[in-house]
N, C-alpha and C positions, 0 to 999 in steps of 0.2 A: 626170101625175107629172113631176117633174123629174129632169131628168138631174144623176148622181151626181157628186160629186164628185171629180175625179181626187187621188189622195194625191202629192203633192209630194215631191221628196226630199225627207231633212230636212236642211235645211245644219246644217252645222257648228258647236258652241256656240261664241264668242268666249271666251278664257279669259278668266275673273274674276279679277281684280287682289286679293290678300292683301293687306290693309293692317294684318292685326293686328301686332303687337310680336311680332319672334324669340323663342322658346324661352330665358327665362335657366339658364344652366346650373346644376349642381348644387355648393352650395355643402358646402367641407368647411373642419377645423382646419386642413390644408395649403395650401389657397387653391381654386379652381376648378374644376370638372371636367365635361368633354363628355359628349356621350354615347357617343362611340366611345372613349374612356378606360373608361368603365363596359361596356362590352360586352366590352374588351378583356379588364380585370378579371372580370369572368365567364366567359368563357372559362378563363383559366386556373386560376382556384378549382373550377370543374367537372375541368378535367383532373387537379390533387389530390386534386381528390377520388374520383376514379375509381382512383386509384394512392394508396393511405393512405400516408403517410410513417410512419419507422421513429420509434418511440418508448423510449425504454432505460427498464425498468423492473428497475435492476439491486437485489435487497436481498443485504446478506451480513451470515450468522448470525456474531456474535464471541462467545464464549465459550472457557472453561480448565477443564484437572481438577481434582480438589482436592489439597488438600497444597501448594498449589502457593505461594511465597513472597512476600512483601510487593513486592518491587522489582519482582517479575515482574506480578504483579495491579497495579501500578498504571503499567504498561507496557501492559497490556492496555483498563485506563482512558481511558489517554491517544489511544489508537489510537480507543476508543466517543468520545471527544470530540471527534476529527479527521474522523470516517465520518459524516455525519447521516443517511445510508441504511443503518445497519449496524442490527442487534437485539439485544440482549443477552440472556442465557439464565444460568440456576444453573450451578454446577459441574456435569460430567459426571466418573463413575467411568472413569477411562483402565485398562480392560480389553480385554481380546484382542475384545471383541465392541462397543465404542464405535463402530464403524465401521456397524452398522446402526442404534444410540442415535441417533447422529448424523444421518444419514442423514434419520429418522422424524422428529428436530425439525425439523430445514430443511425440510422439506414441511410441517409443520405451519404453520411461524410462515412459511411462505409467500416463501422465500427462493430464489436461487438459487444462493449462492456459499456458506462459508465460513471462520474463521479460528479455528483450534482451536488454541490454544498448552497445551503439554502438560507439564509440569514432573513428573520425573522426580531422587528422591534429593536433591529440594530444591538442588539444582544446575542439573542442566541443561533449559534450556528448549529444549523444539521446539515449530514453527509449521507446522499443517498449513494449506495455501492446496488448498482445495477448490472445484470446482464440479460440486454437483448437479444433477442422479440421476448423469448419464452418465457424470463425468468432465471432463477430467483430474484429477488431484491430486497437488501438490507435500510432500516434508515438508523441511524446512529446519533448522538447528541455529542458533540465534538468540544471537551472541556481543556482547560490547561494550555493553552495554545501558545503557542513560542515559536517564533518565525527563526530564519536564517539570520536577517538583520536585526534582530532583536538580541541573539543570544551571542551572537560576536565570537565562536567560540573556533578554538585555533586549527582543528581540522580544516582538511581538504580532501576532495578526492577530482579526477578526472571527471569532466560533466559527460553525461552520454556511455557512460561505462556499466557493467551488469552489472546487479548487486547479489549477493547472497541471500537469501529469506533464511531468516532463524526465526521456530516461534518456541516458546514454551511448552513444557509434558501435560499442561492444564488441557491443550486444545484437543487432546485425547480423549477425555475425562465423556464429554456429553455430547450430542448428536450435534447440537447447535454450534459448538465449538468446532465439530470438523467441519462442518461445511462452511461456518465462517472461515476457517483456516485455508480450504480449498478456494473461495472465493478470493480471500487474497493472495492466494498466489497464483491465481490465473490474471488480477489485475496491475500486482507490482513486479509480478516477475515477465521481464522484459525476453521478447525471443530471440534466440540465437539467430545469428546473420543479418539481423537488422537494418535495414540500411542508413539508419540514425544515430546506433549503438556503436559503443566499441571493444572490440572481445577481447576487455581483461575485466577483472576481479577483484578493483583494489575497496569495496565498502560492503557492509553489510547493514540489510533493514532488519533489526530485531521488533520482534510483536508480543507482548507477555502479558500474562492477567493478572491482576492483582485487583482483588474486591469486586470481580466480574465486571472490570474494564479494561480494556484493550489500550495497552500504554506503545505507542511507536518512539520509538530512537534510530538515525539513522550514525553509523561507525564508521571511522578511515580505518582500514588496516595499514599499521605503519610499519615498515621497514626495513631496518638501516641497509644504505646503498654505499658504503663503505667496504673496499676488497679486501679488508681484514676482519669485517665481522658479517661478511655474505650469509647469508643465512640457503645452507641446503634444503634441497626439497623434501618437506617433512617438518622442518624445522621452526614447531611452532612455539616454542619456547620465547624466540626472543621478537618476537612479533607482538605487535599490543592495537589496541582499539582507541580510537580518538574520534571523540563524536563530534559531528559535522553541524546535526540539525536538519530541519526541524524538530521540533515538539510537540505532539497532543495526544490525545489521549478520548476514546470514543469509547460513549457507553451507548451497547444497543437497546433497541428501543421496540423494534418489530421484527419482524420476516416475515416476507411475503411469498407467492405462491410466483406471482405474473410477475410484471417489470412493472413499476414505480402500483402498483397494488394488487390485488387478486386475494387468493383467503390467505387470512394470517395463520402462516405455520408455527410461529413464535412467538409468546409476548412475554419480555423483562418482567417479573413481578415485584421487584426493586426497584422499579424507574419513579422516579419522582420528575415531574416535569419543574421547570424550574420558574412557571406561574405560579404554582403551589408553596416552591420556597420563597419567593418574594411577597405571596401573601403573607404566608406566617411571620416575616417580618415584619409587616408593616401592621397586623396584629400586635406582635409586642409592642412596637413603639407606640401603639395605640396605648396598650394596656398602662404602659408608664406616664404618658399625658393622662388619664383618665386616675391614675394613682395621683400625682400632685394634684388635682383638681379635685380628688378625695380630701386630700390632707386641709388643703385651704379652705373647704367648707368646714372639716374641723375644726378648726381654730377660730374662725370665724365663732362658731356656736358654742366654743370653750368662752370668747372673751364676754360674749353676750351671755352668758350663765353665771362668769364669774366675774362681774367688775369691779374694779379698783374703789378703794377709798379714796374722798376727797384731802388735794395732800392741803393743809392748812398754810404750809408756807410758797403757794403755787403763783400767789401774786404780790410777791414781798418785791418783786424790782421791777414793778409795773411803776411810772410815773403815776401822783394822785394829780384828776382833774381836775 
């Protein structure tokens, strides 16, 4: 038999030369991308996705009681045609017990917030600013009020479109001011992606204090769509405001702890109810009826103290019988 073979190292392979064509990268609308751009991107859509981001799914119920007056219902209109996240609802009976009515709708129609304007003597409007179950809730006395159709005024904006929230450096100032300040803009600022909304930016709701009342104006930002006076981005120079409408103007009144009551966190010590001013008027015009009614006893007891002489020629052109 023959002797075996011995096994040899095994040398070393020579590397083989790649001659095929690089990797072309991956094309997109933006232009070109690697593969460490895409891995990049995957990474950090994995890290999102592991931490969901916040999504605002704010609804707020608007609805009034009945009785309530033409100017005031189409002030409440005007608000459902400003809100595309808002819901509207029948009149509610404004009784001592509306506060769980209420309550049981907004969970029905699947809401979070509230705006319950309540008319009262066909006079006076209050606006409660709720948020459901928990709380807080605002009620406000709703003055000055100027509708859409009332004020005819030459603005426009897109209906359904977001608006900007501007408030005043006032709402800094005290505890009650922030959190009214927060309250409204979790109830007028509309969410992003909406499926009622539409994601531009052509108005703004300003909200500013003056004599601790809360005055609302709603603004067109206007334009010019002329390609010689385009306005670049930035360019707020020649951009102006042109107010739309509505009008009013809310002075608060309470805070509450719960939704439509609970303990009062807040009370106005400026609030004059407006029973109290229409007393005091109807005082004065007392006072002034009860002053000529002075006078005329006067005179009365002037002519009876002091009576005339008899005039001698009093029956000179009397016929004699």
């Amino acid at each position: 038999m023959g002797r075996k073979r011995k096994h040899s190292v095994a040398e070393a392979a020579a590397p083989v030369k790649d001659d095929s064509a690089p990797e072309r990268p991956k094309r997109t609308l933006l232009g070109w991308k690697d593969k460490k751009e895409d891995a990049e991107e995957a990474k950090a859509a994995s890290a999102s996705a592991s931490a969901p981001a916040f999504r605002n799914k704010e609804k707020v119920l608007v609805t009034c009681s009945r009785r309530i007056s033409f100017r005031y219902r189409h002030l409440m209109l005007n608000m459902v045609s400003l809100l595309p996240h808002c819901k509207k609802d029948s009149k509610v009976e404004a009784k001592s017990s509306k506060g769980a009515t209420l309550n049981e709708l907004v969970e029905l129609k699947g809401s979070s917030s509230c705006l319950f304007f309540e008319c009262r003597k066909h006079k006076d409007l209050y606006m409660w600013m709720v948020k459901s179950p928990s709380g807080p809730s605002v009620k406000f006395l709703v003055n000055a009020v100027h509708t859409m159709e009332e004020l005819k005024l030459t603005g426009n904006h897109l209906k359904g479109s977001r608006p900007l929230l501007t408030f005043s450096s006032n709402f800094d100032k005290d505890v009650h001011w922030k959190l009214l300040k927060e309250m409204l803009t979790q109830v007028f600022g509309i969410p992003k992606e909406h499926r009622k909304s539409k994601p531009y930016h052509d108005h703004v709701f300003a909200f500013s204090i003056v004599d601790d009342h809360i005055w609302f104006r709603n603004y067109q930002i206007s334009v010019p769509h002329n390609e010689a006076d385009k306005v670049a981005r930035g360019g707020l120079d020649k951009m102006t405001l042109v107010e739309v409408g509505p009008r009013f103007c809310l002075n608060p009144i309470k805070i509450f702890g719960g939704s439509f009551g609970g303990p009062t966190l807040y009370e106005n010590p400026f609030y004059v109810s407006p029973n109290q001013i229409r007393a005091l008027e109807k005082r004065n015009k007392a006072g002034k009826f009860a002053k000529k009614i002075k006078a005329k006893t006067r005179r009365k007891m002037h002519e009876l103290s002091n009576p005339l002489e008899p005039d001698e020629f009093a029956d000179m052109w009397k016929d004699d019988e």
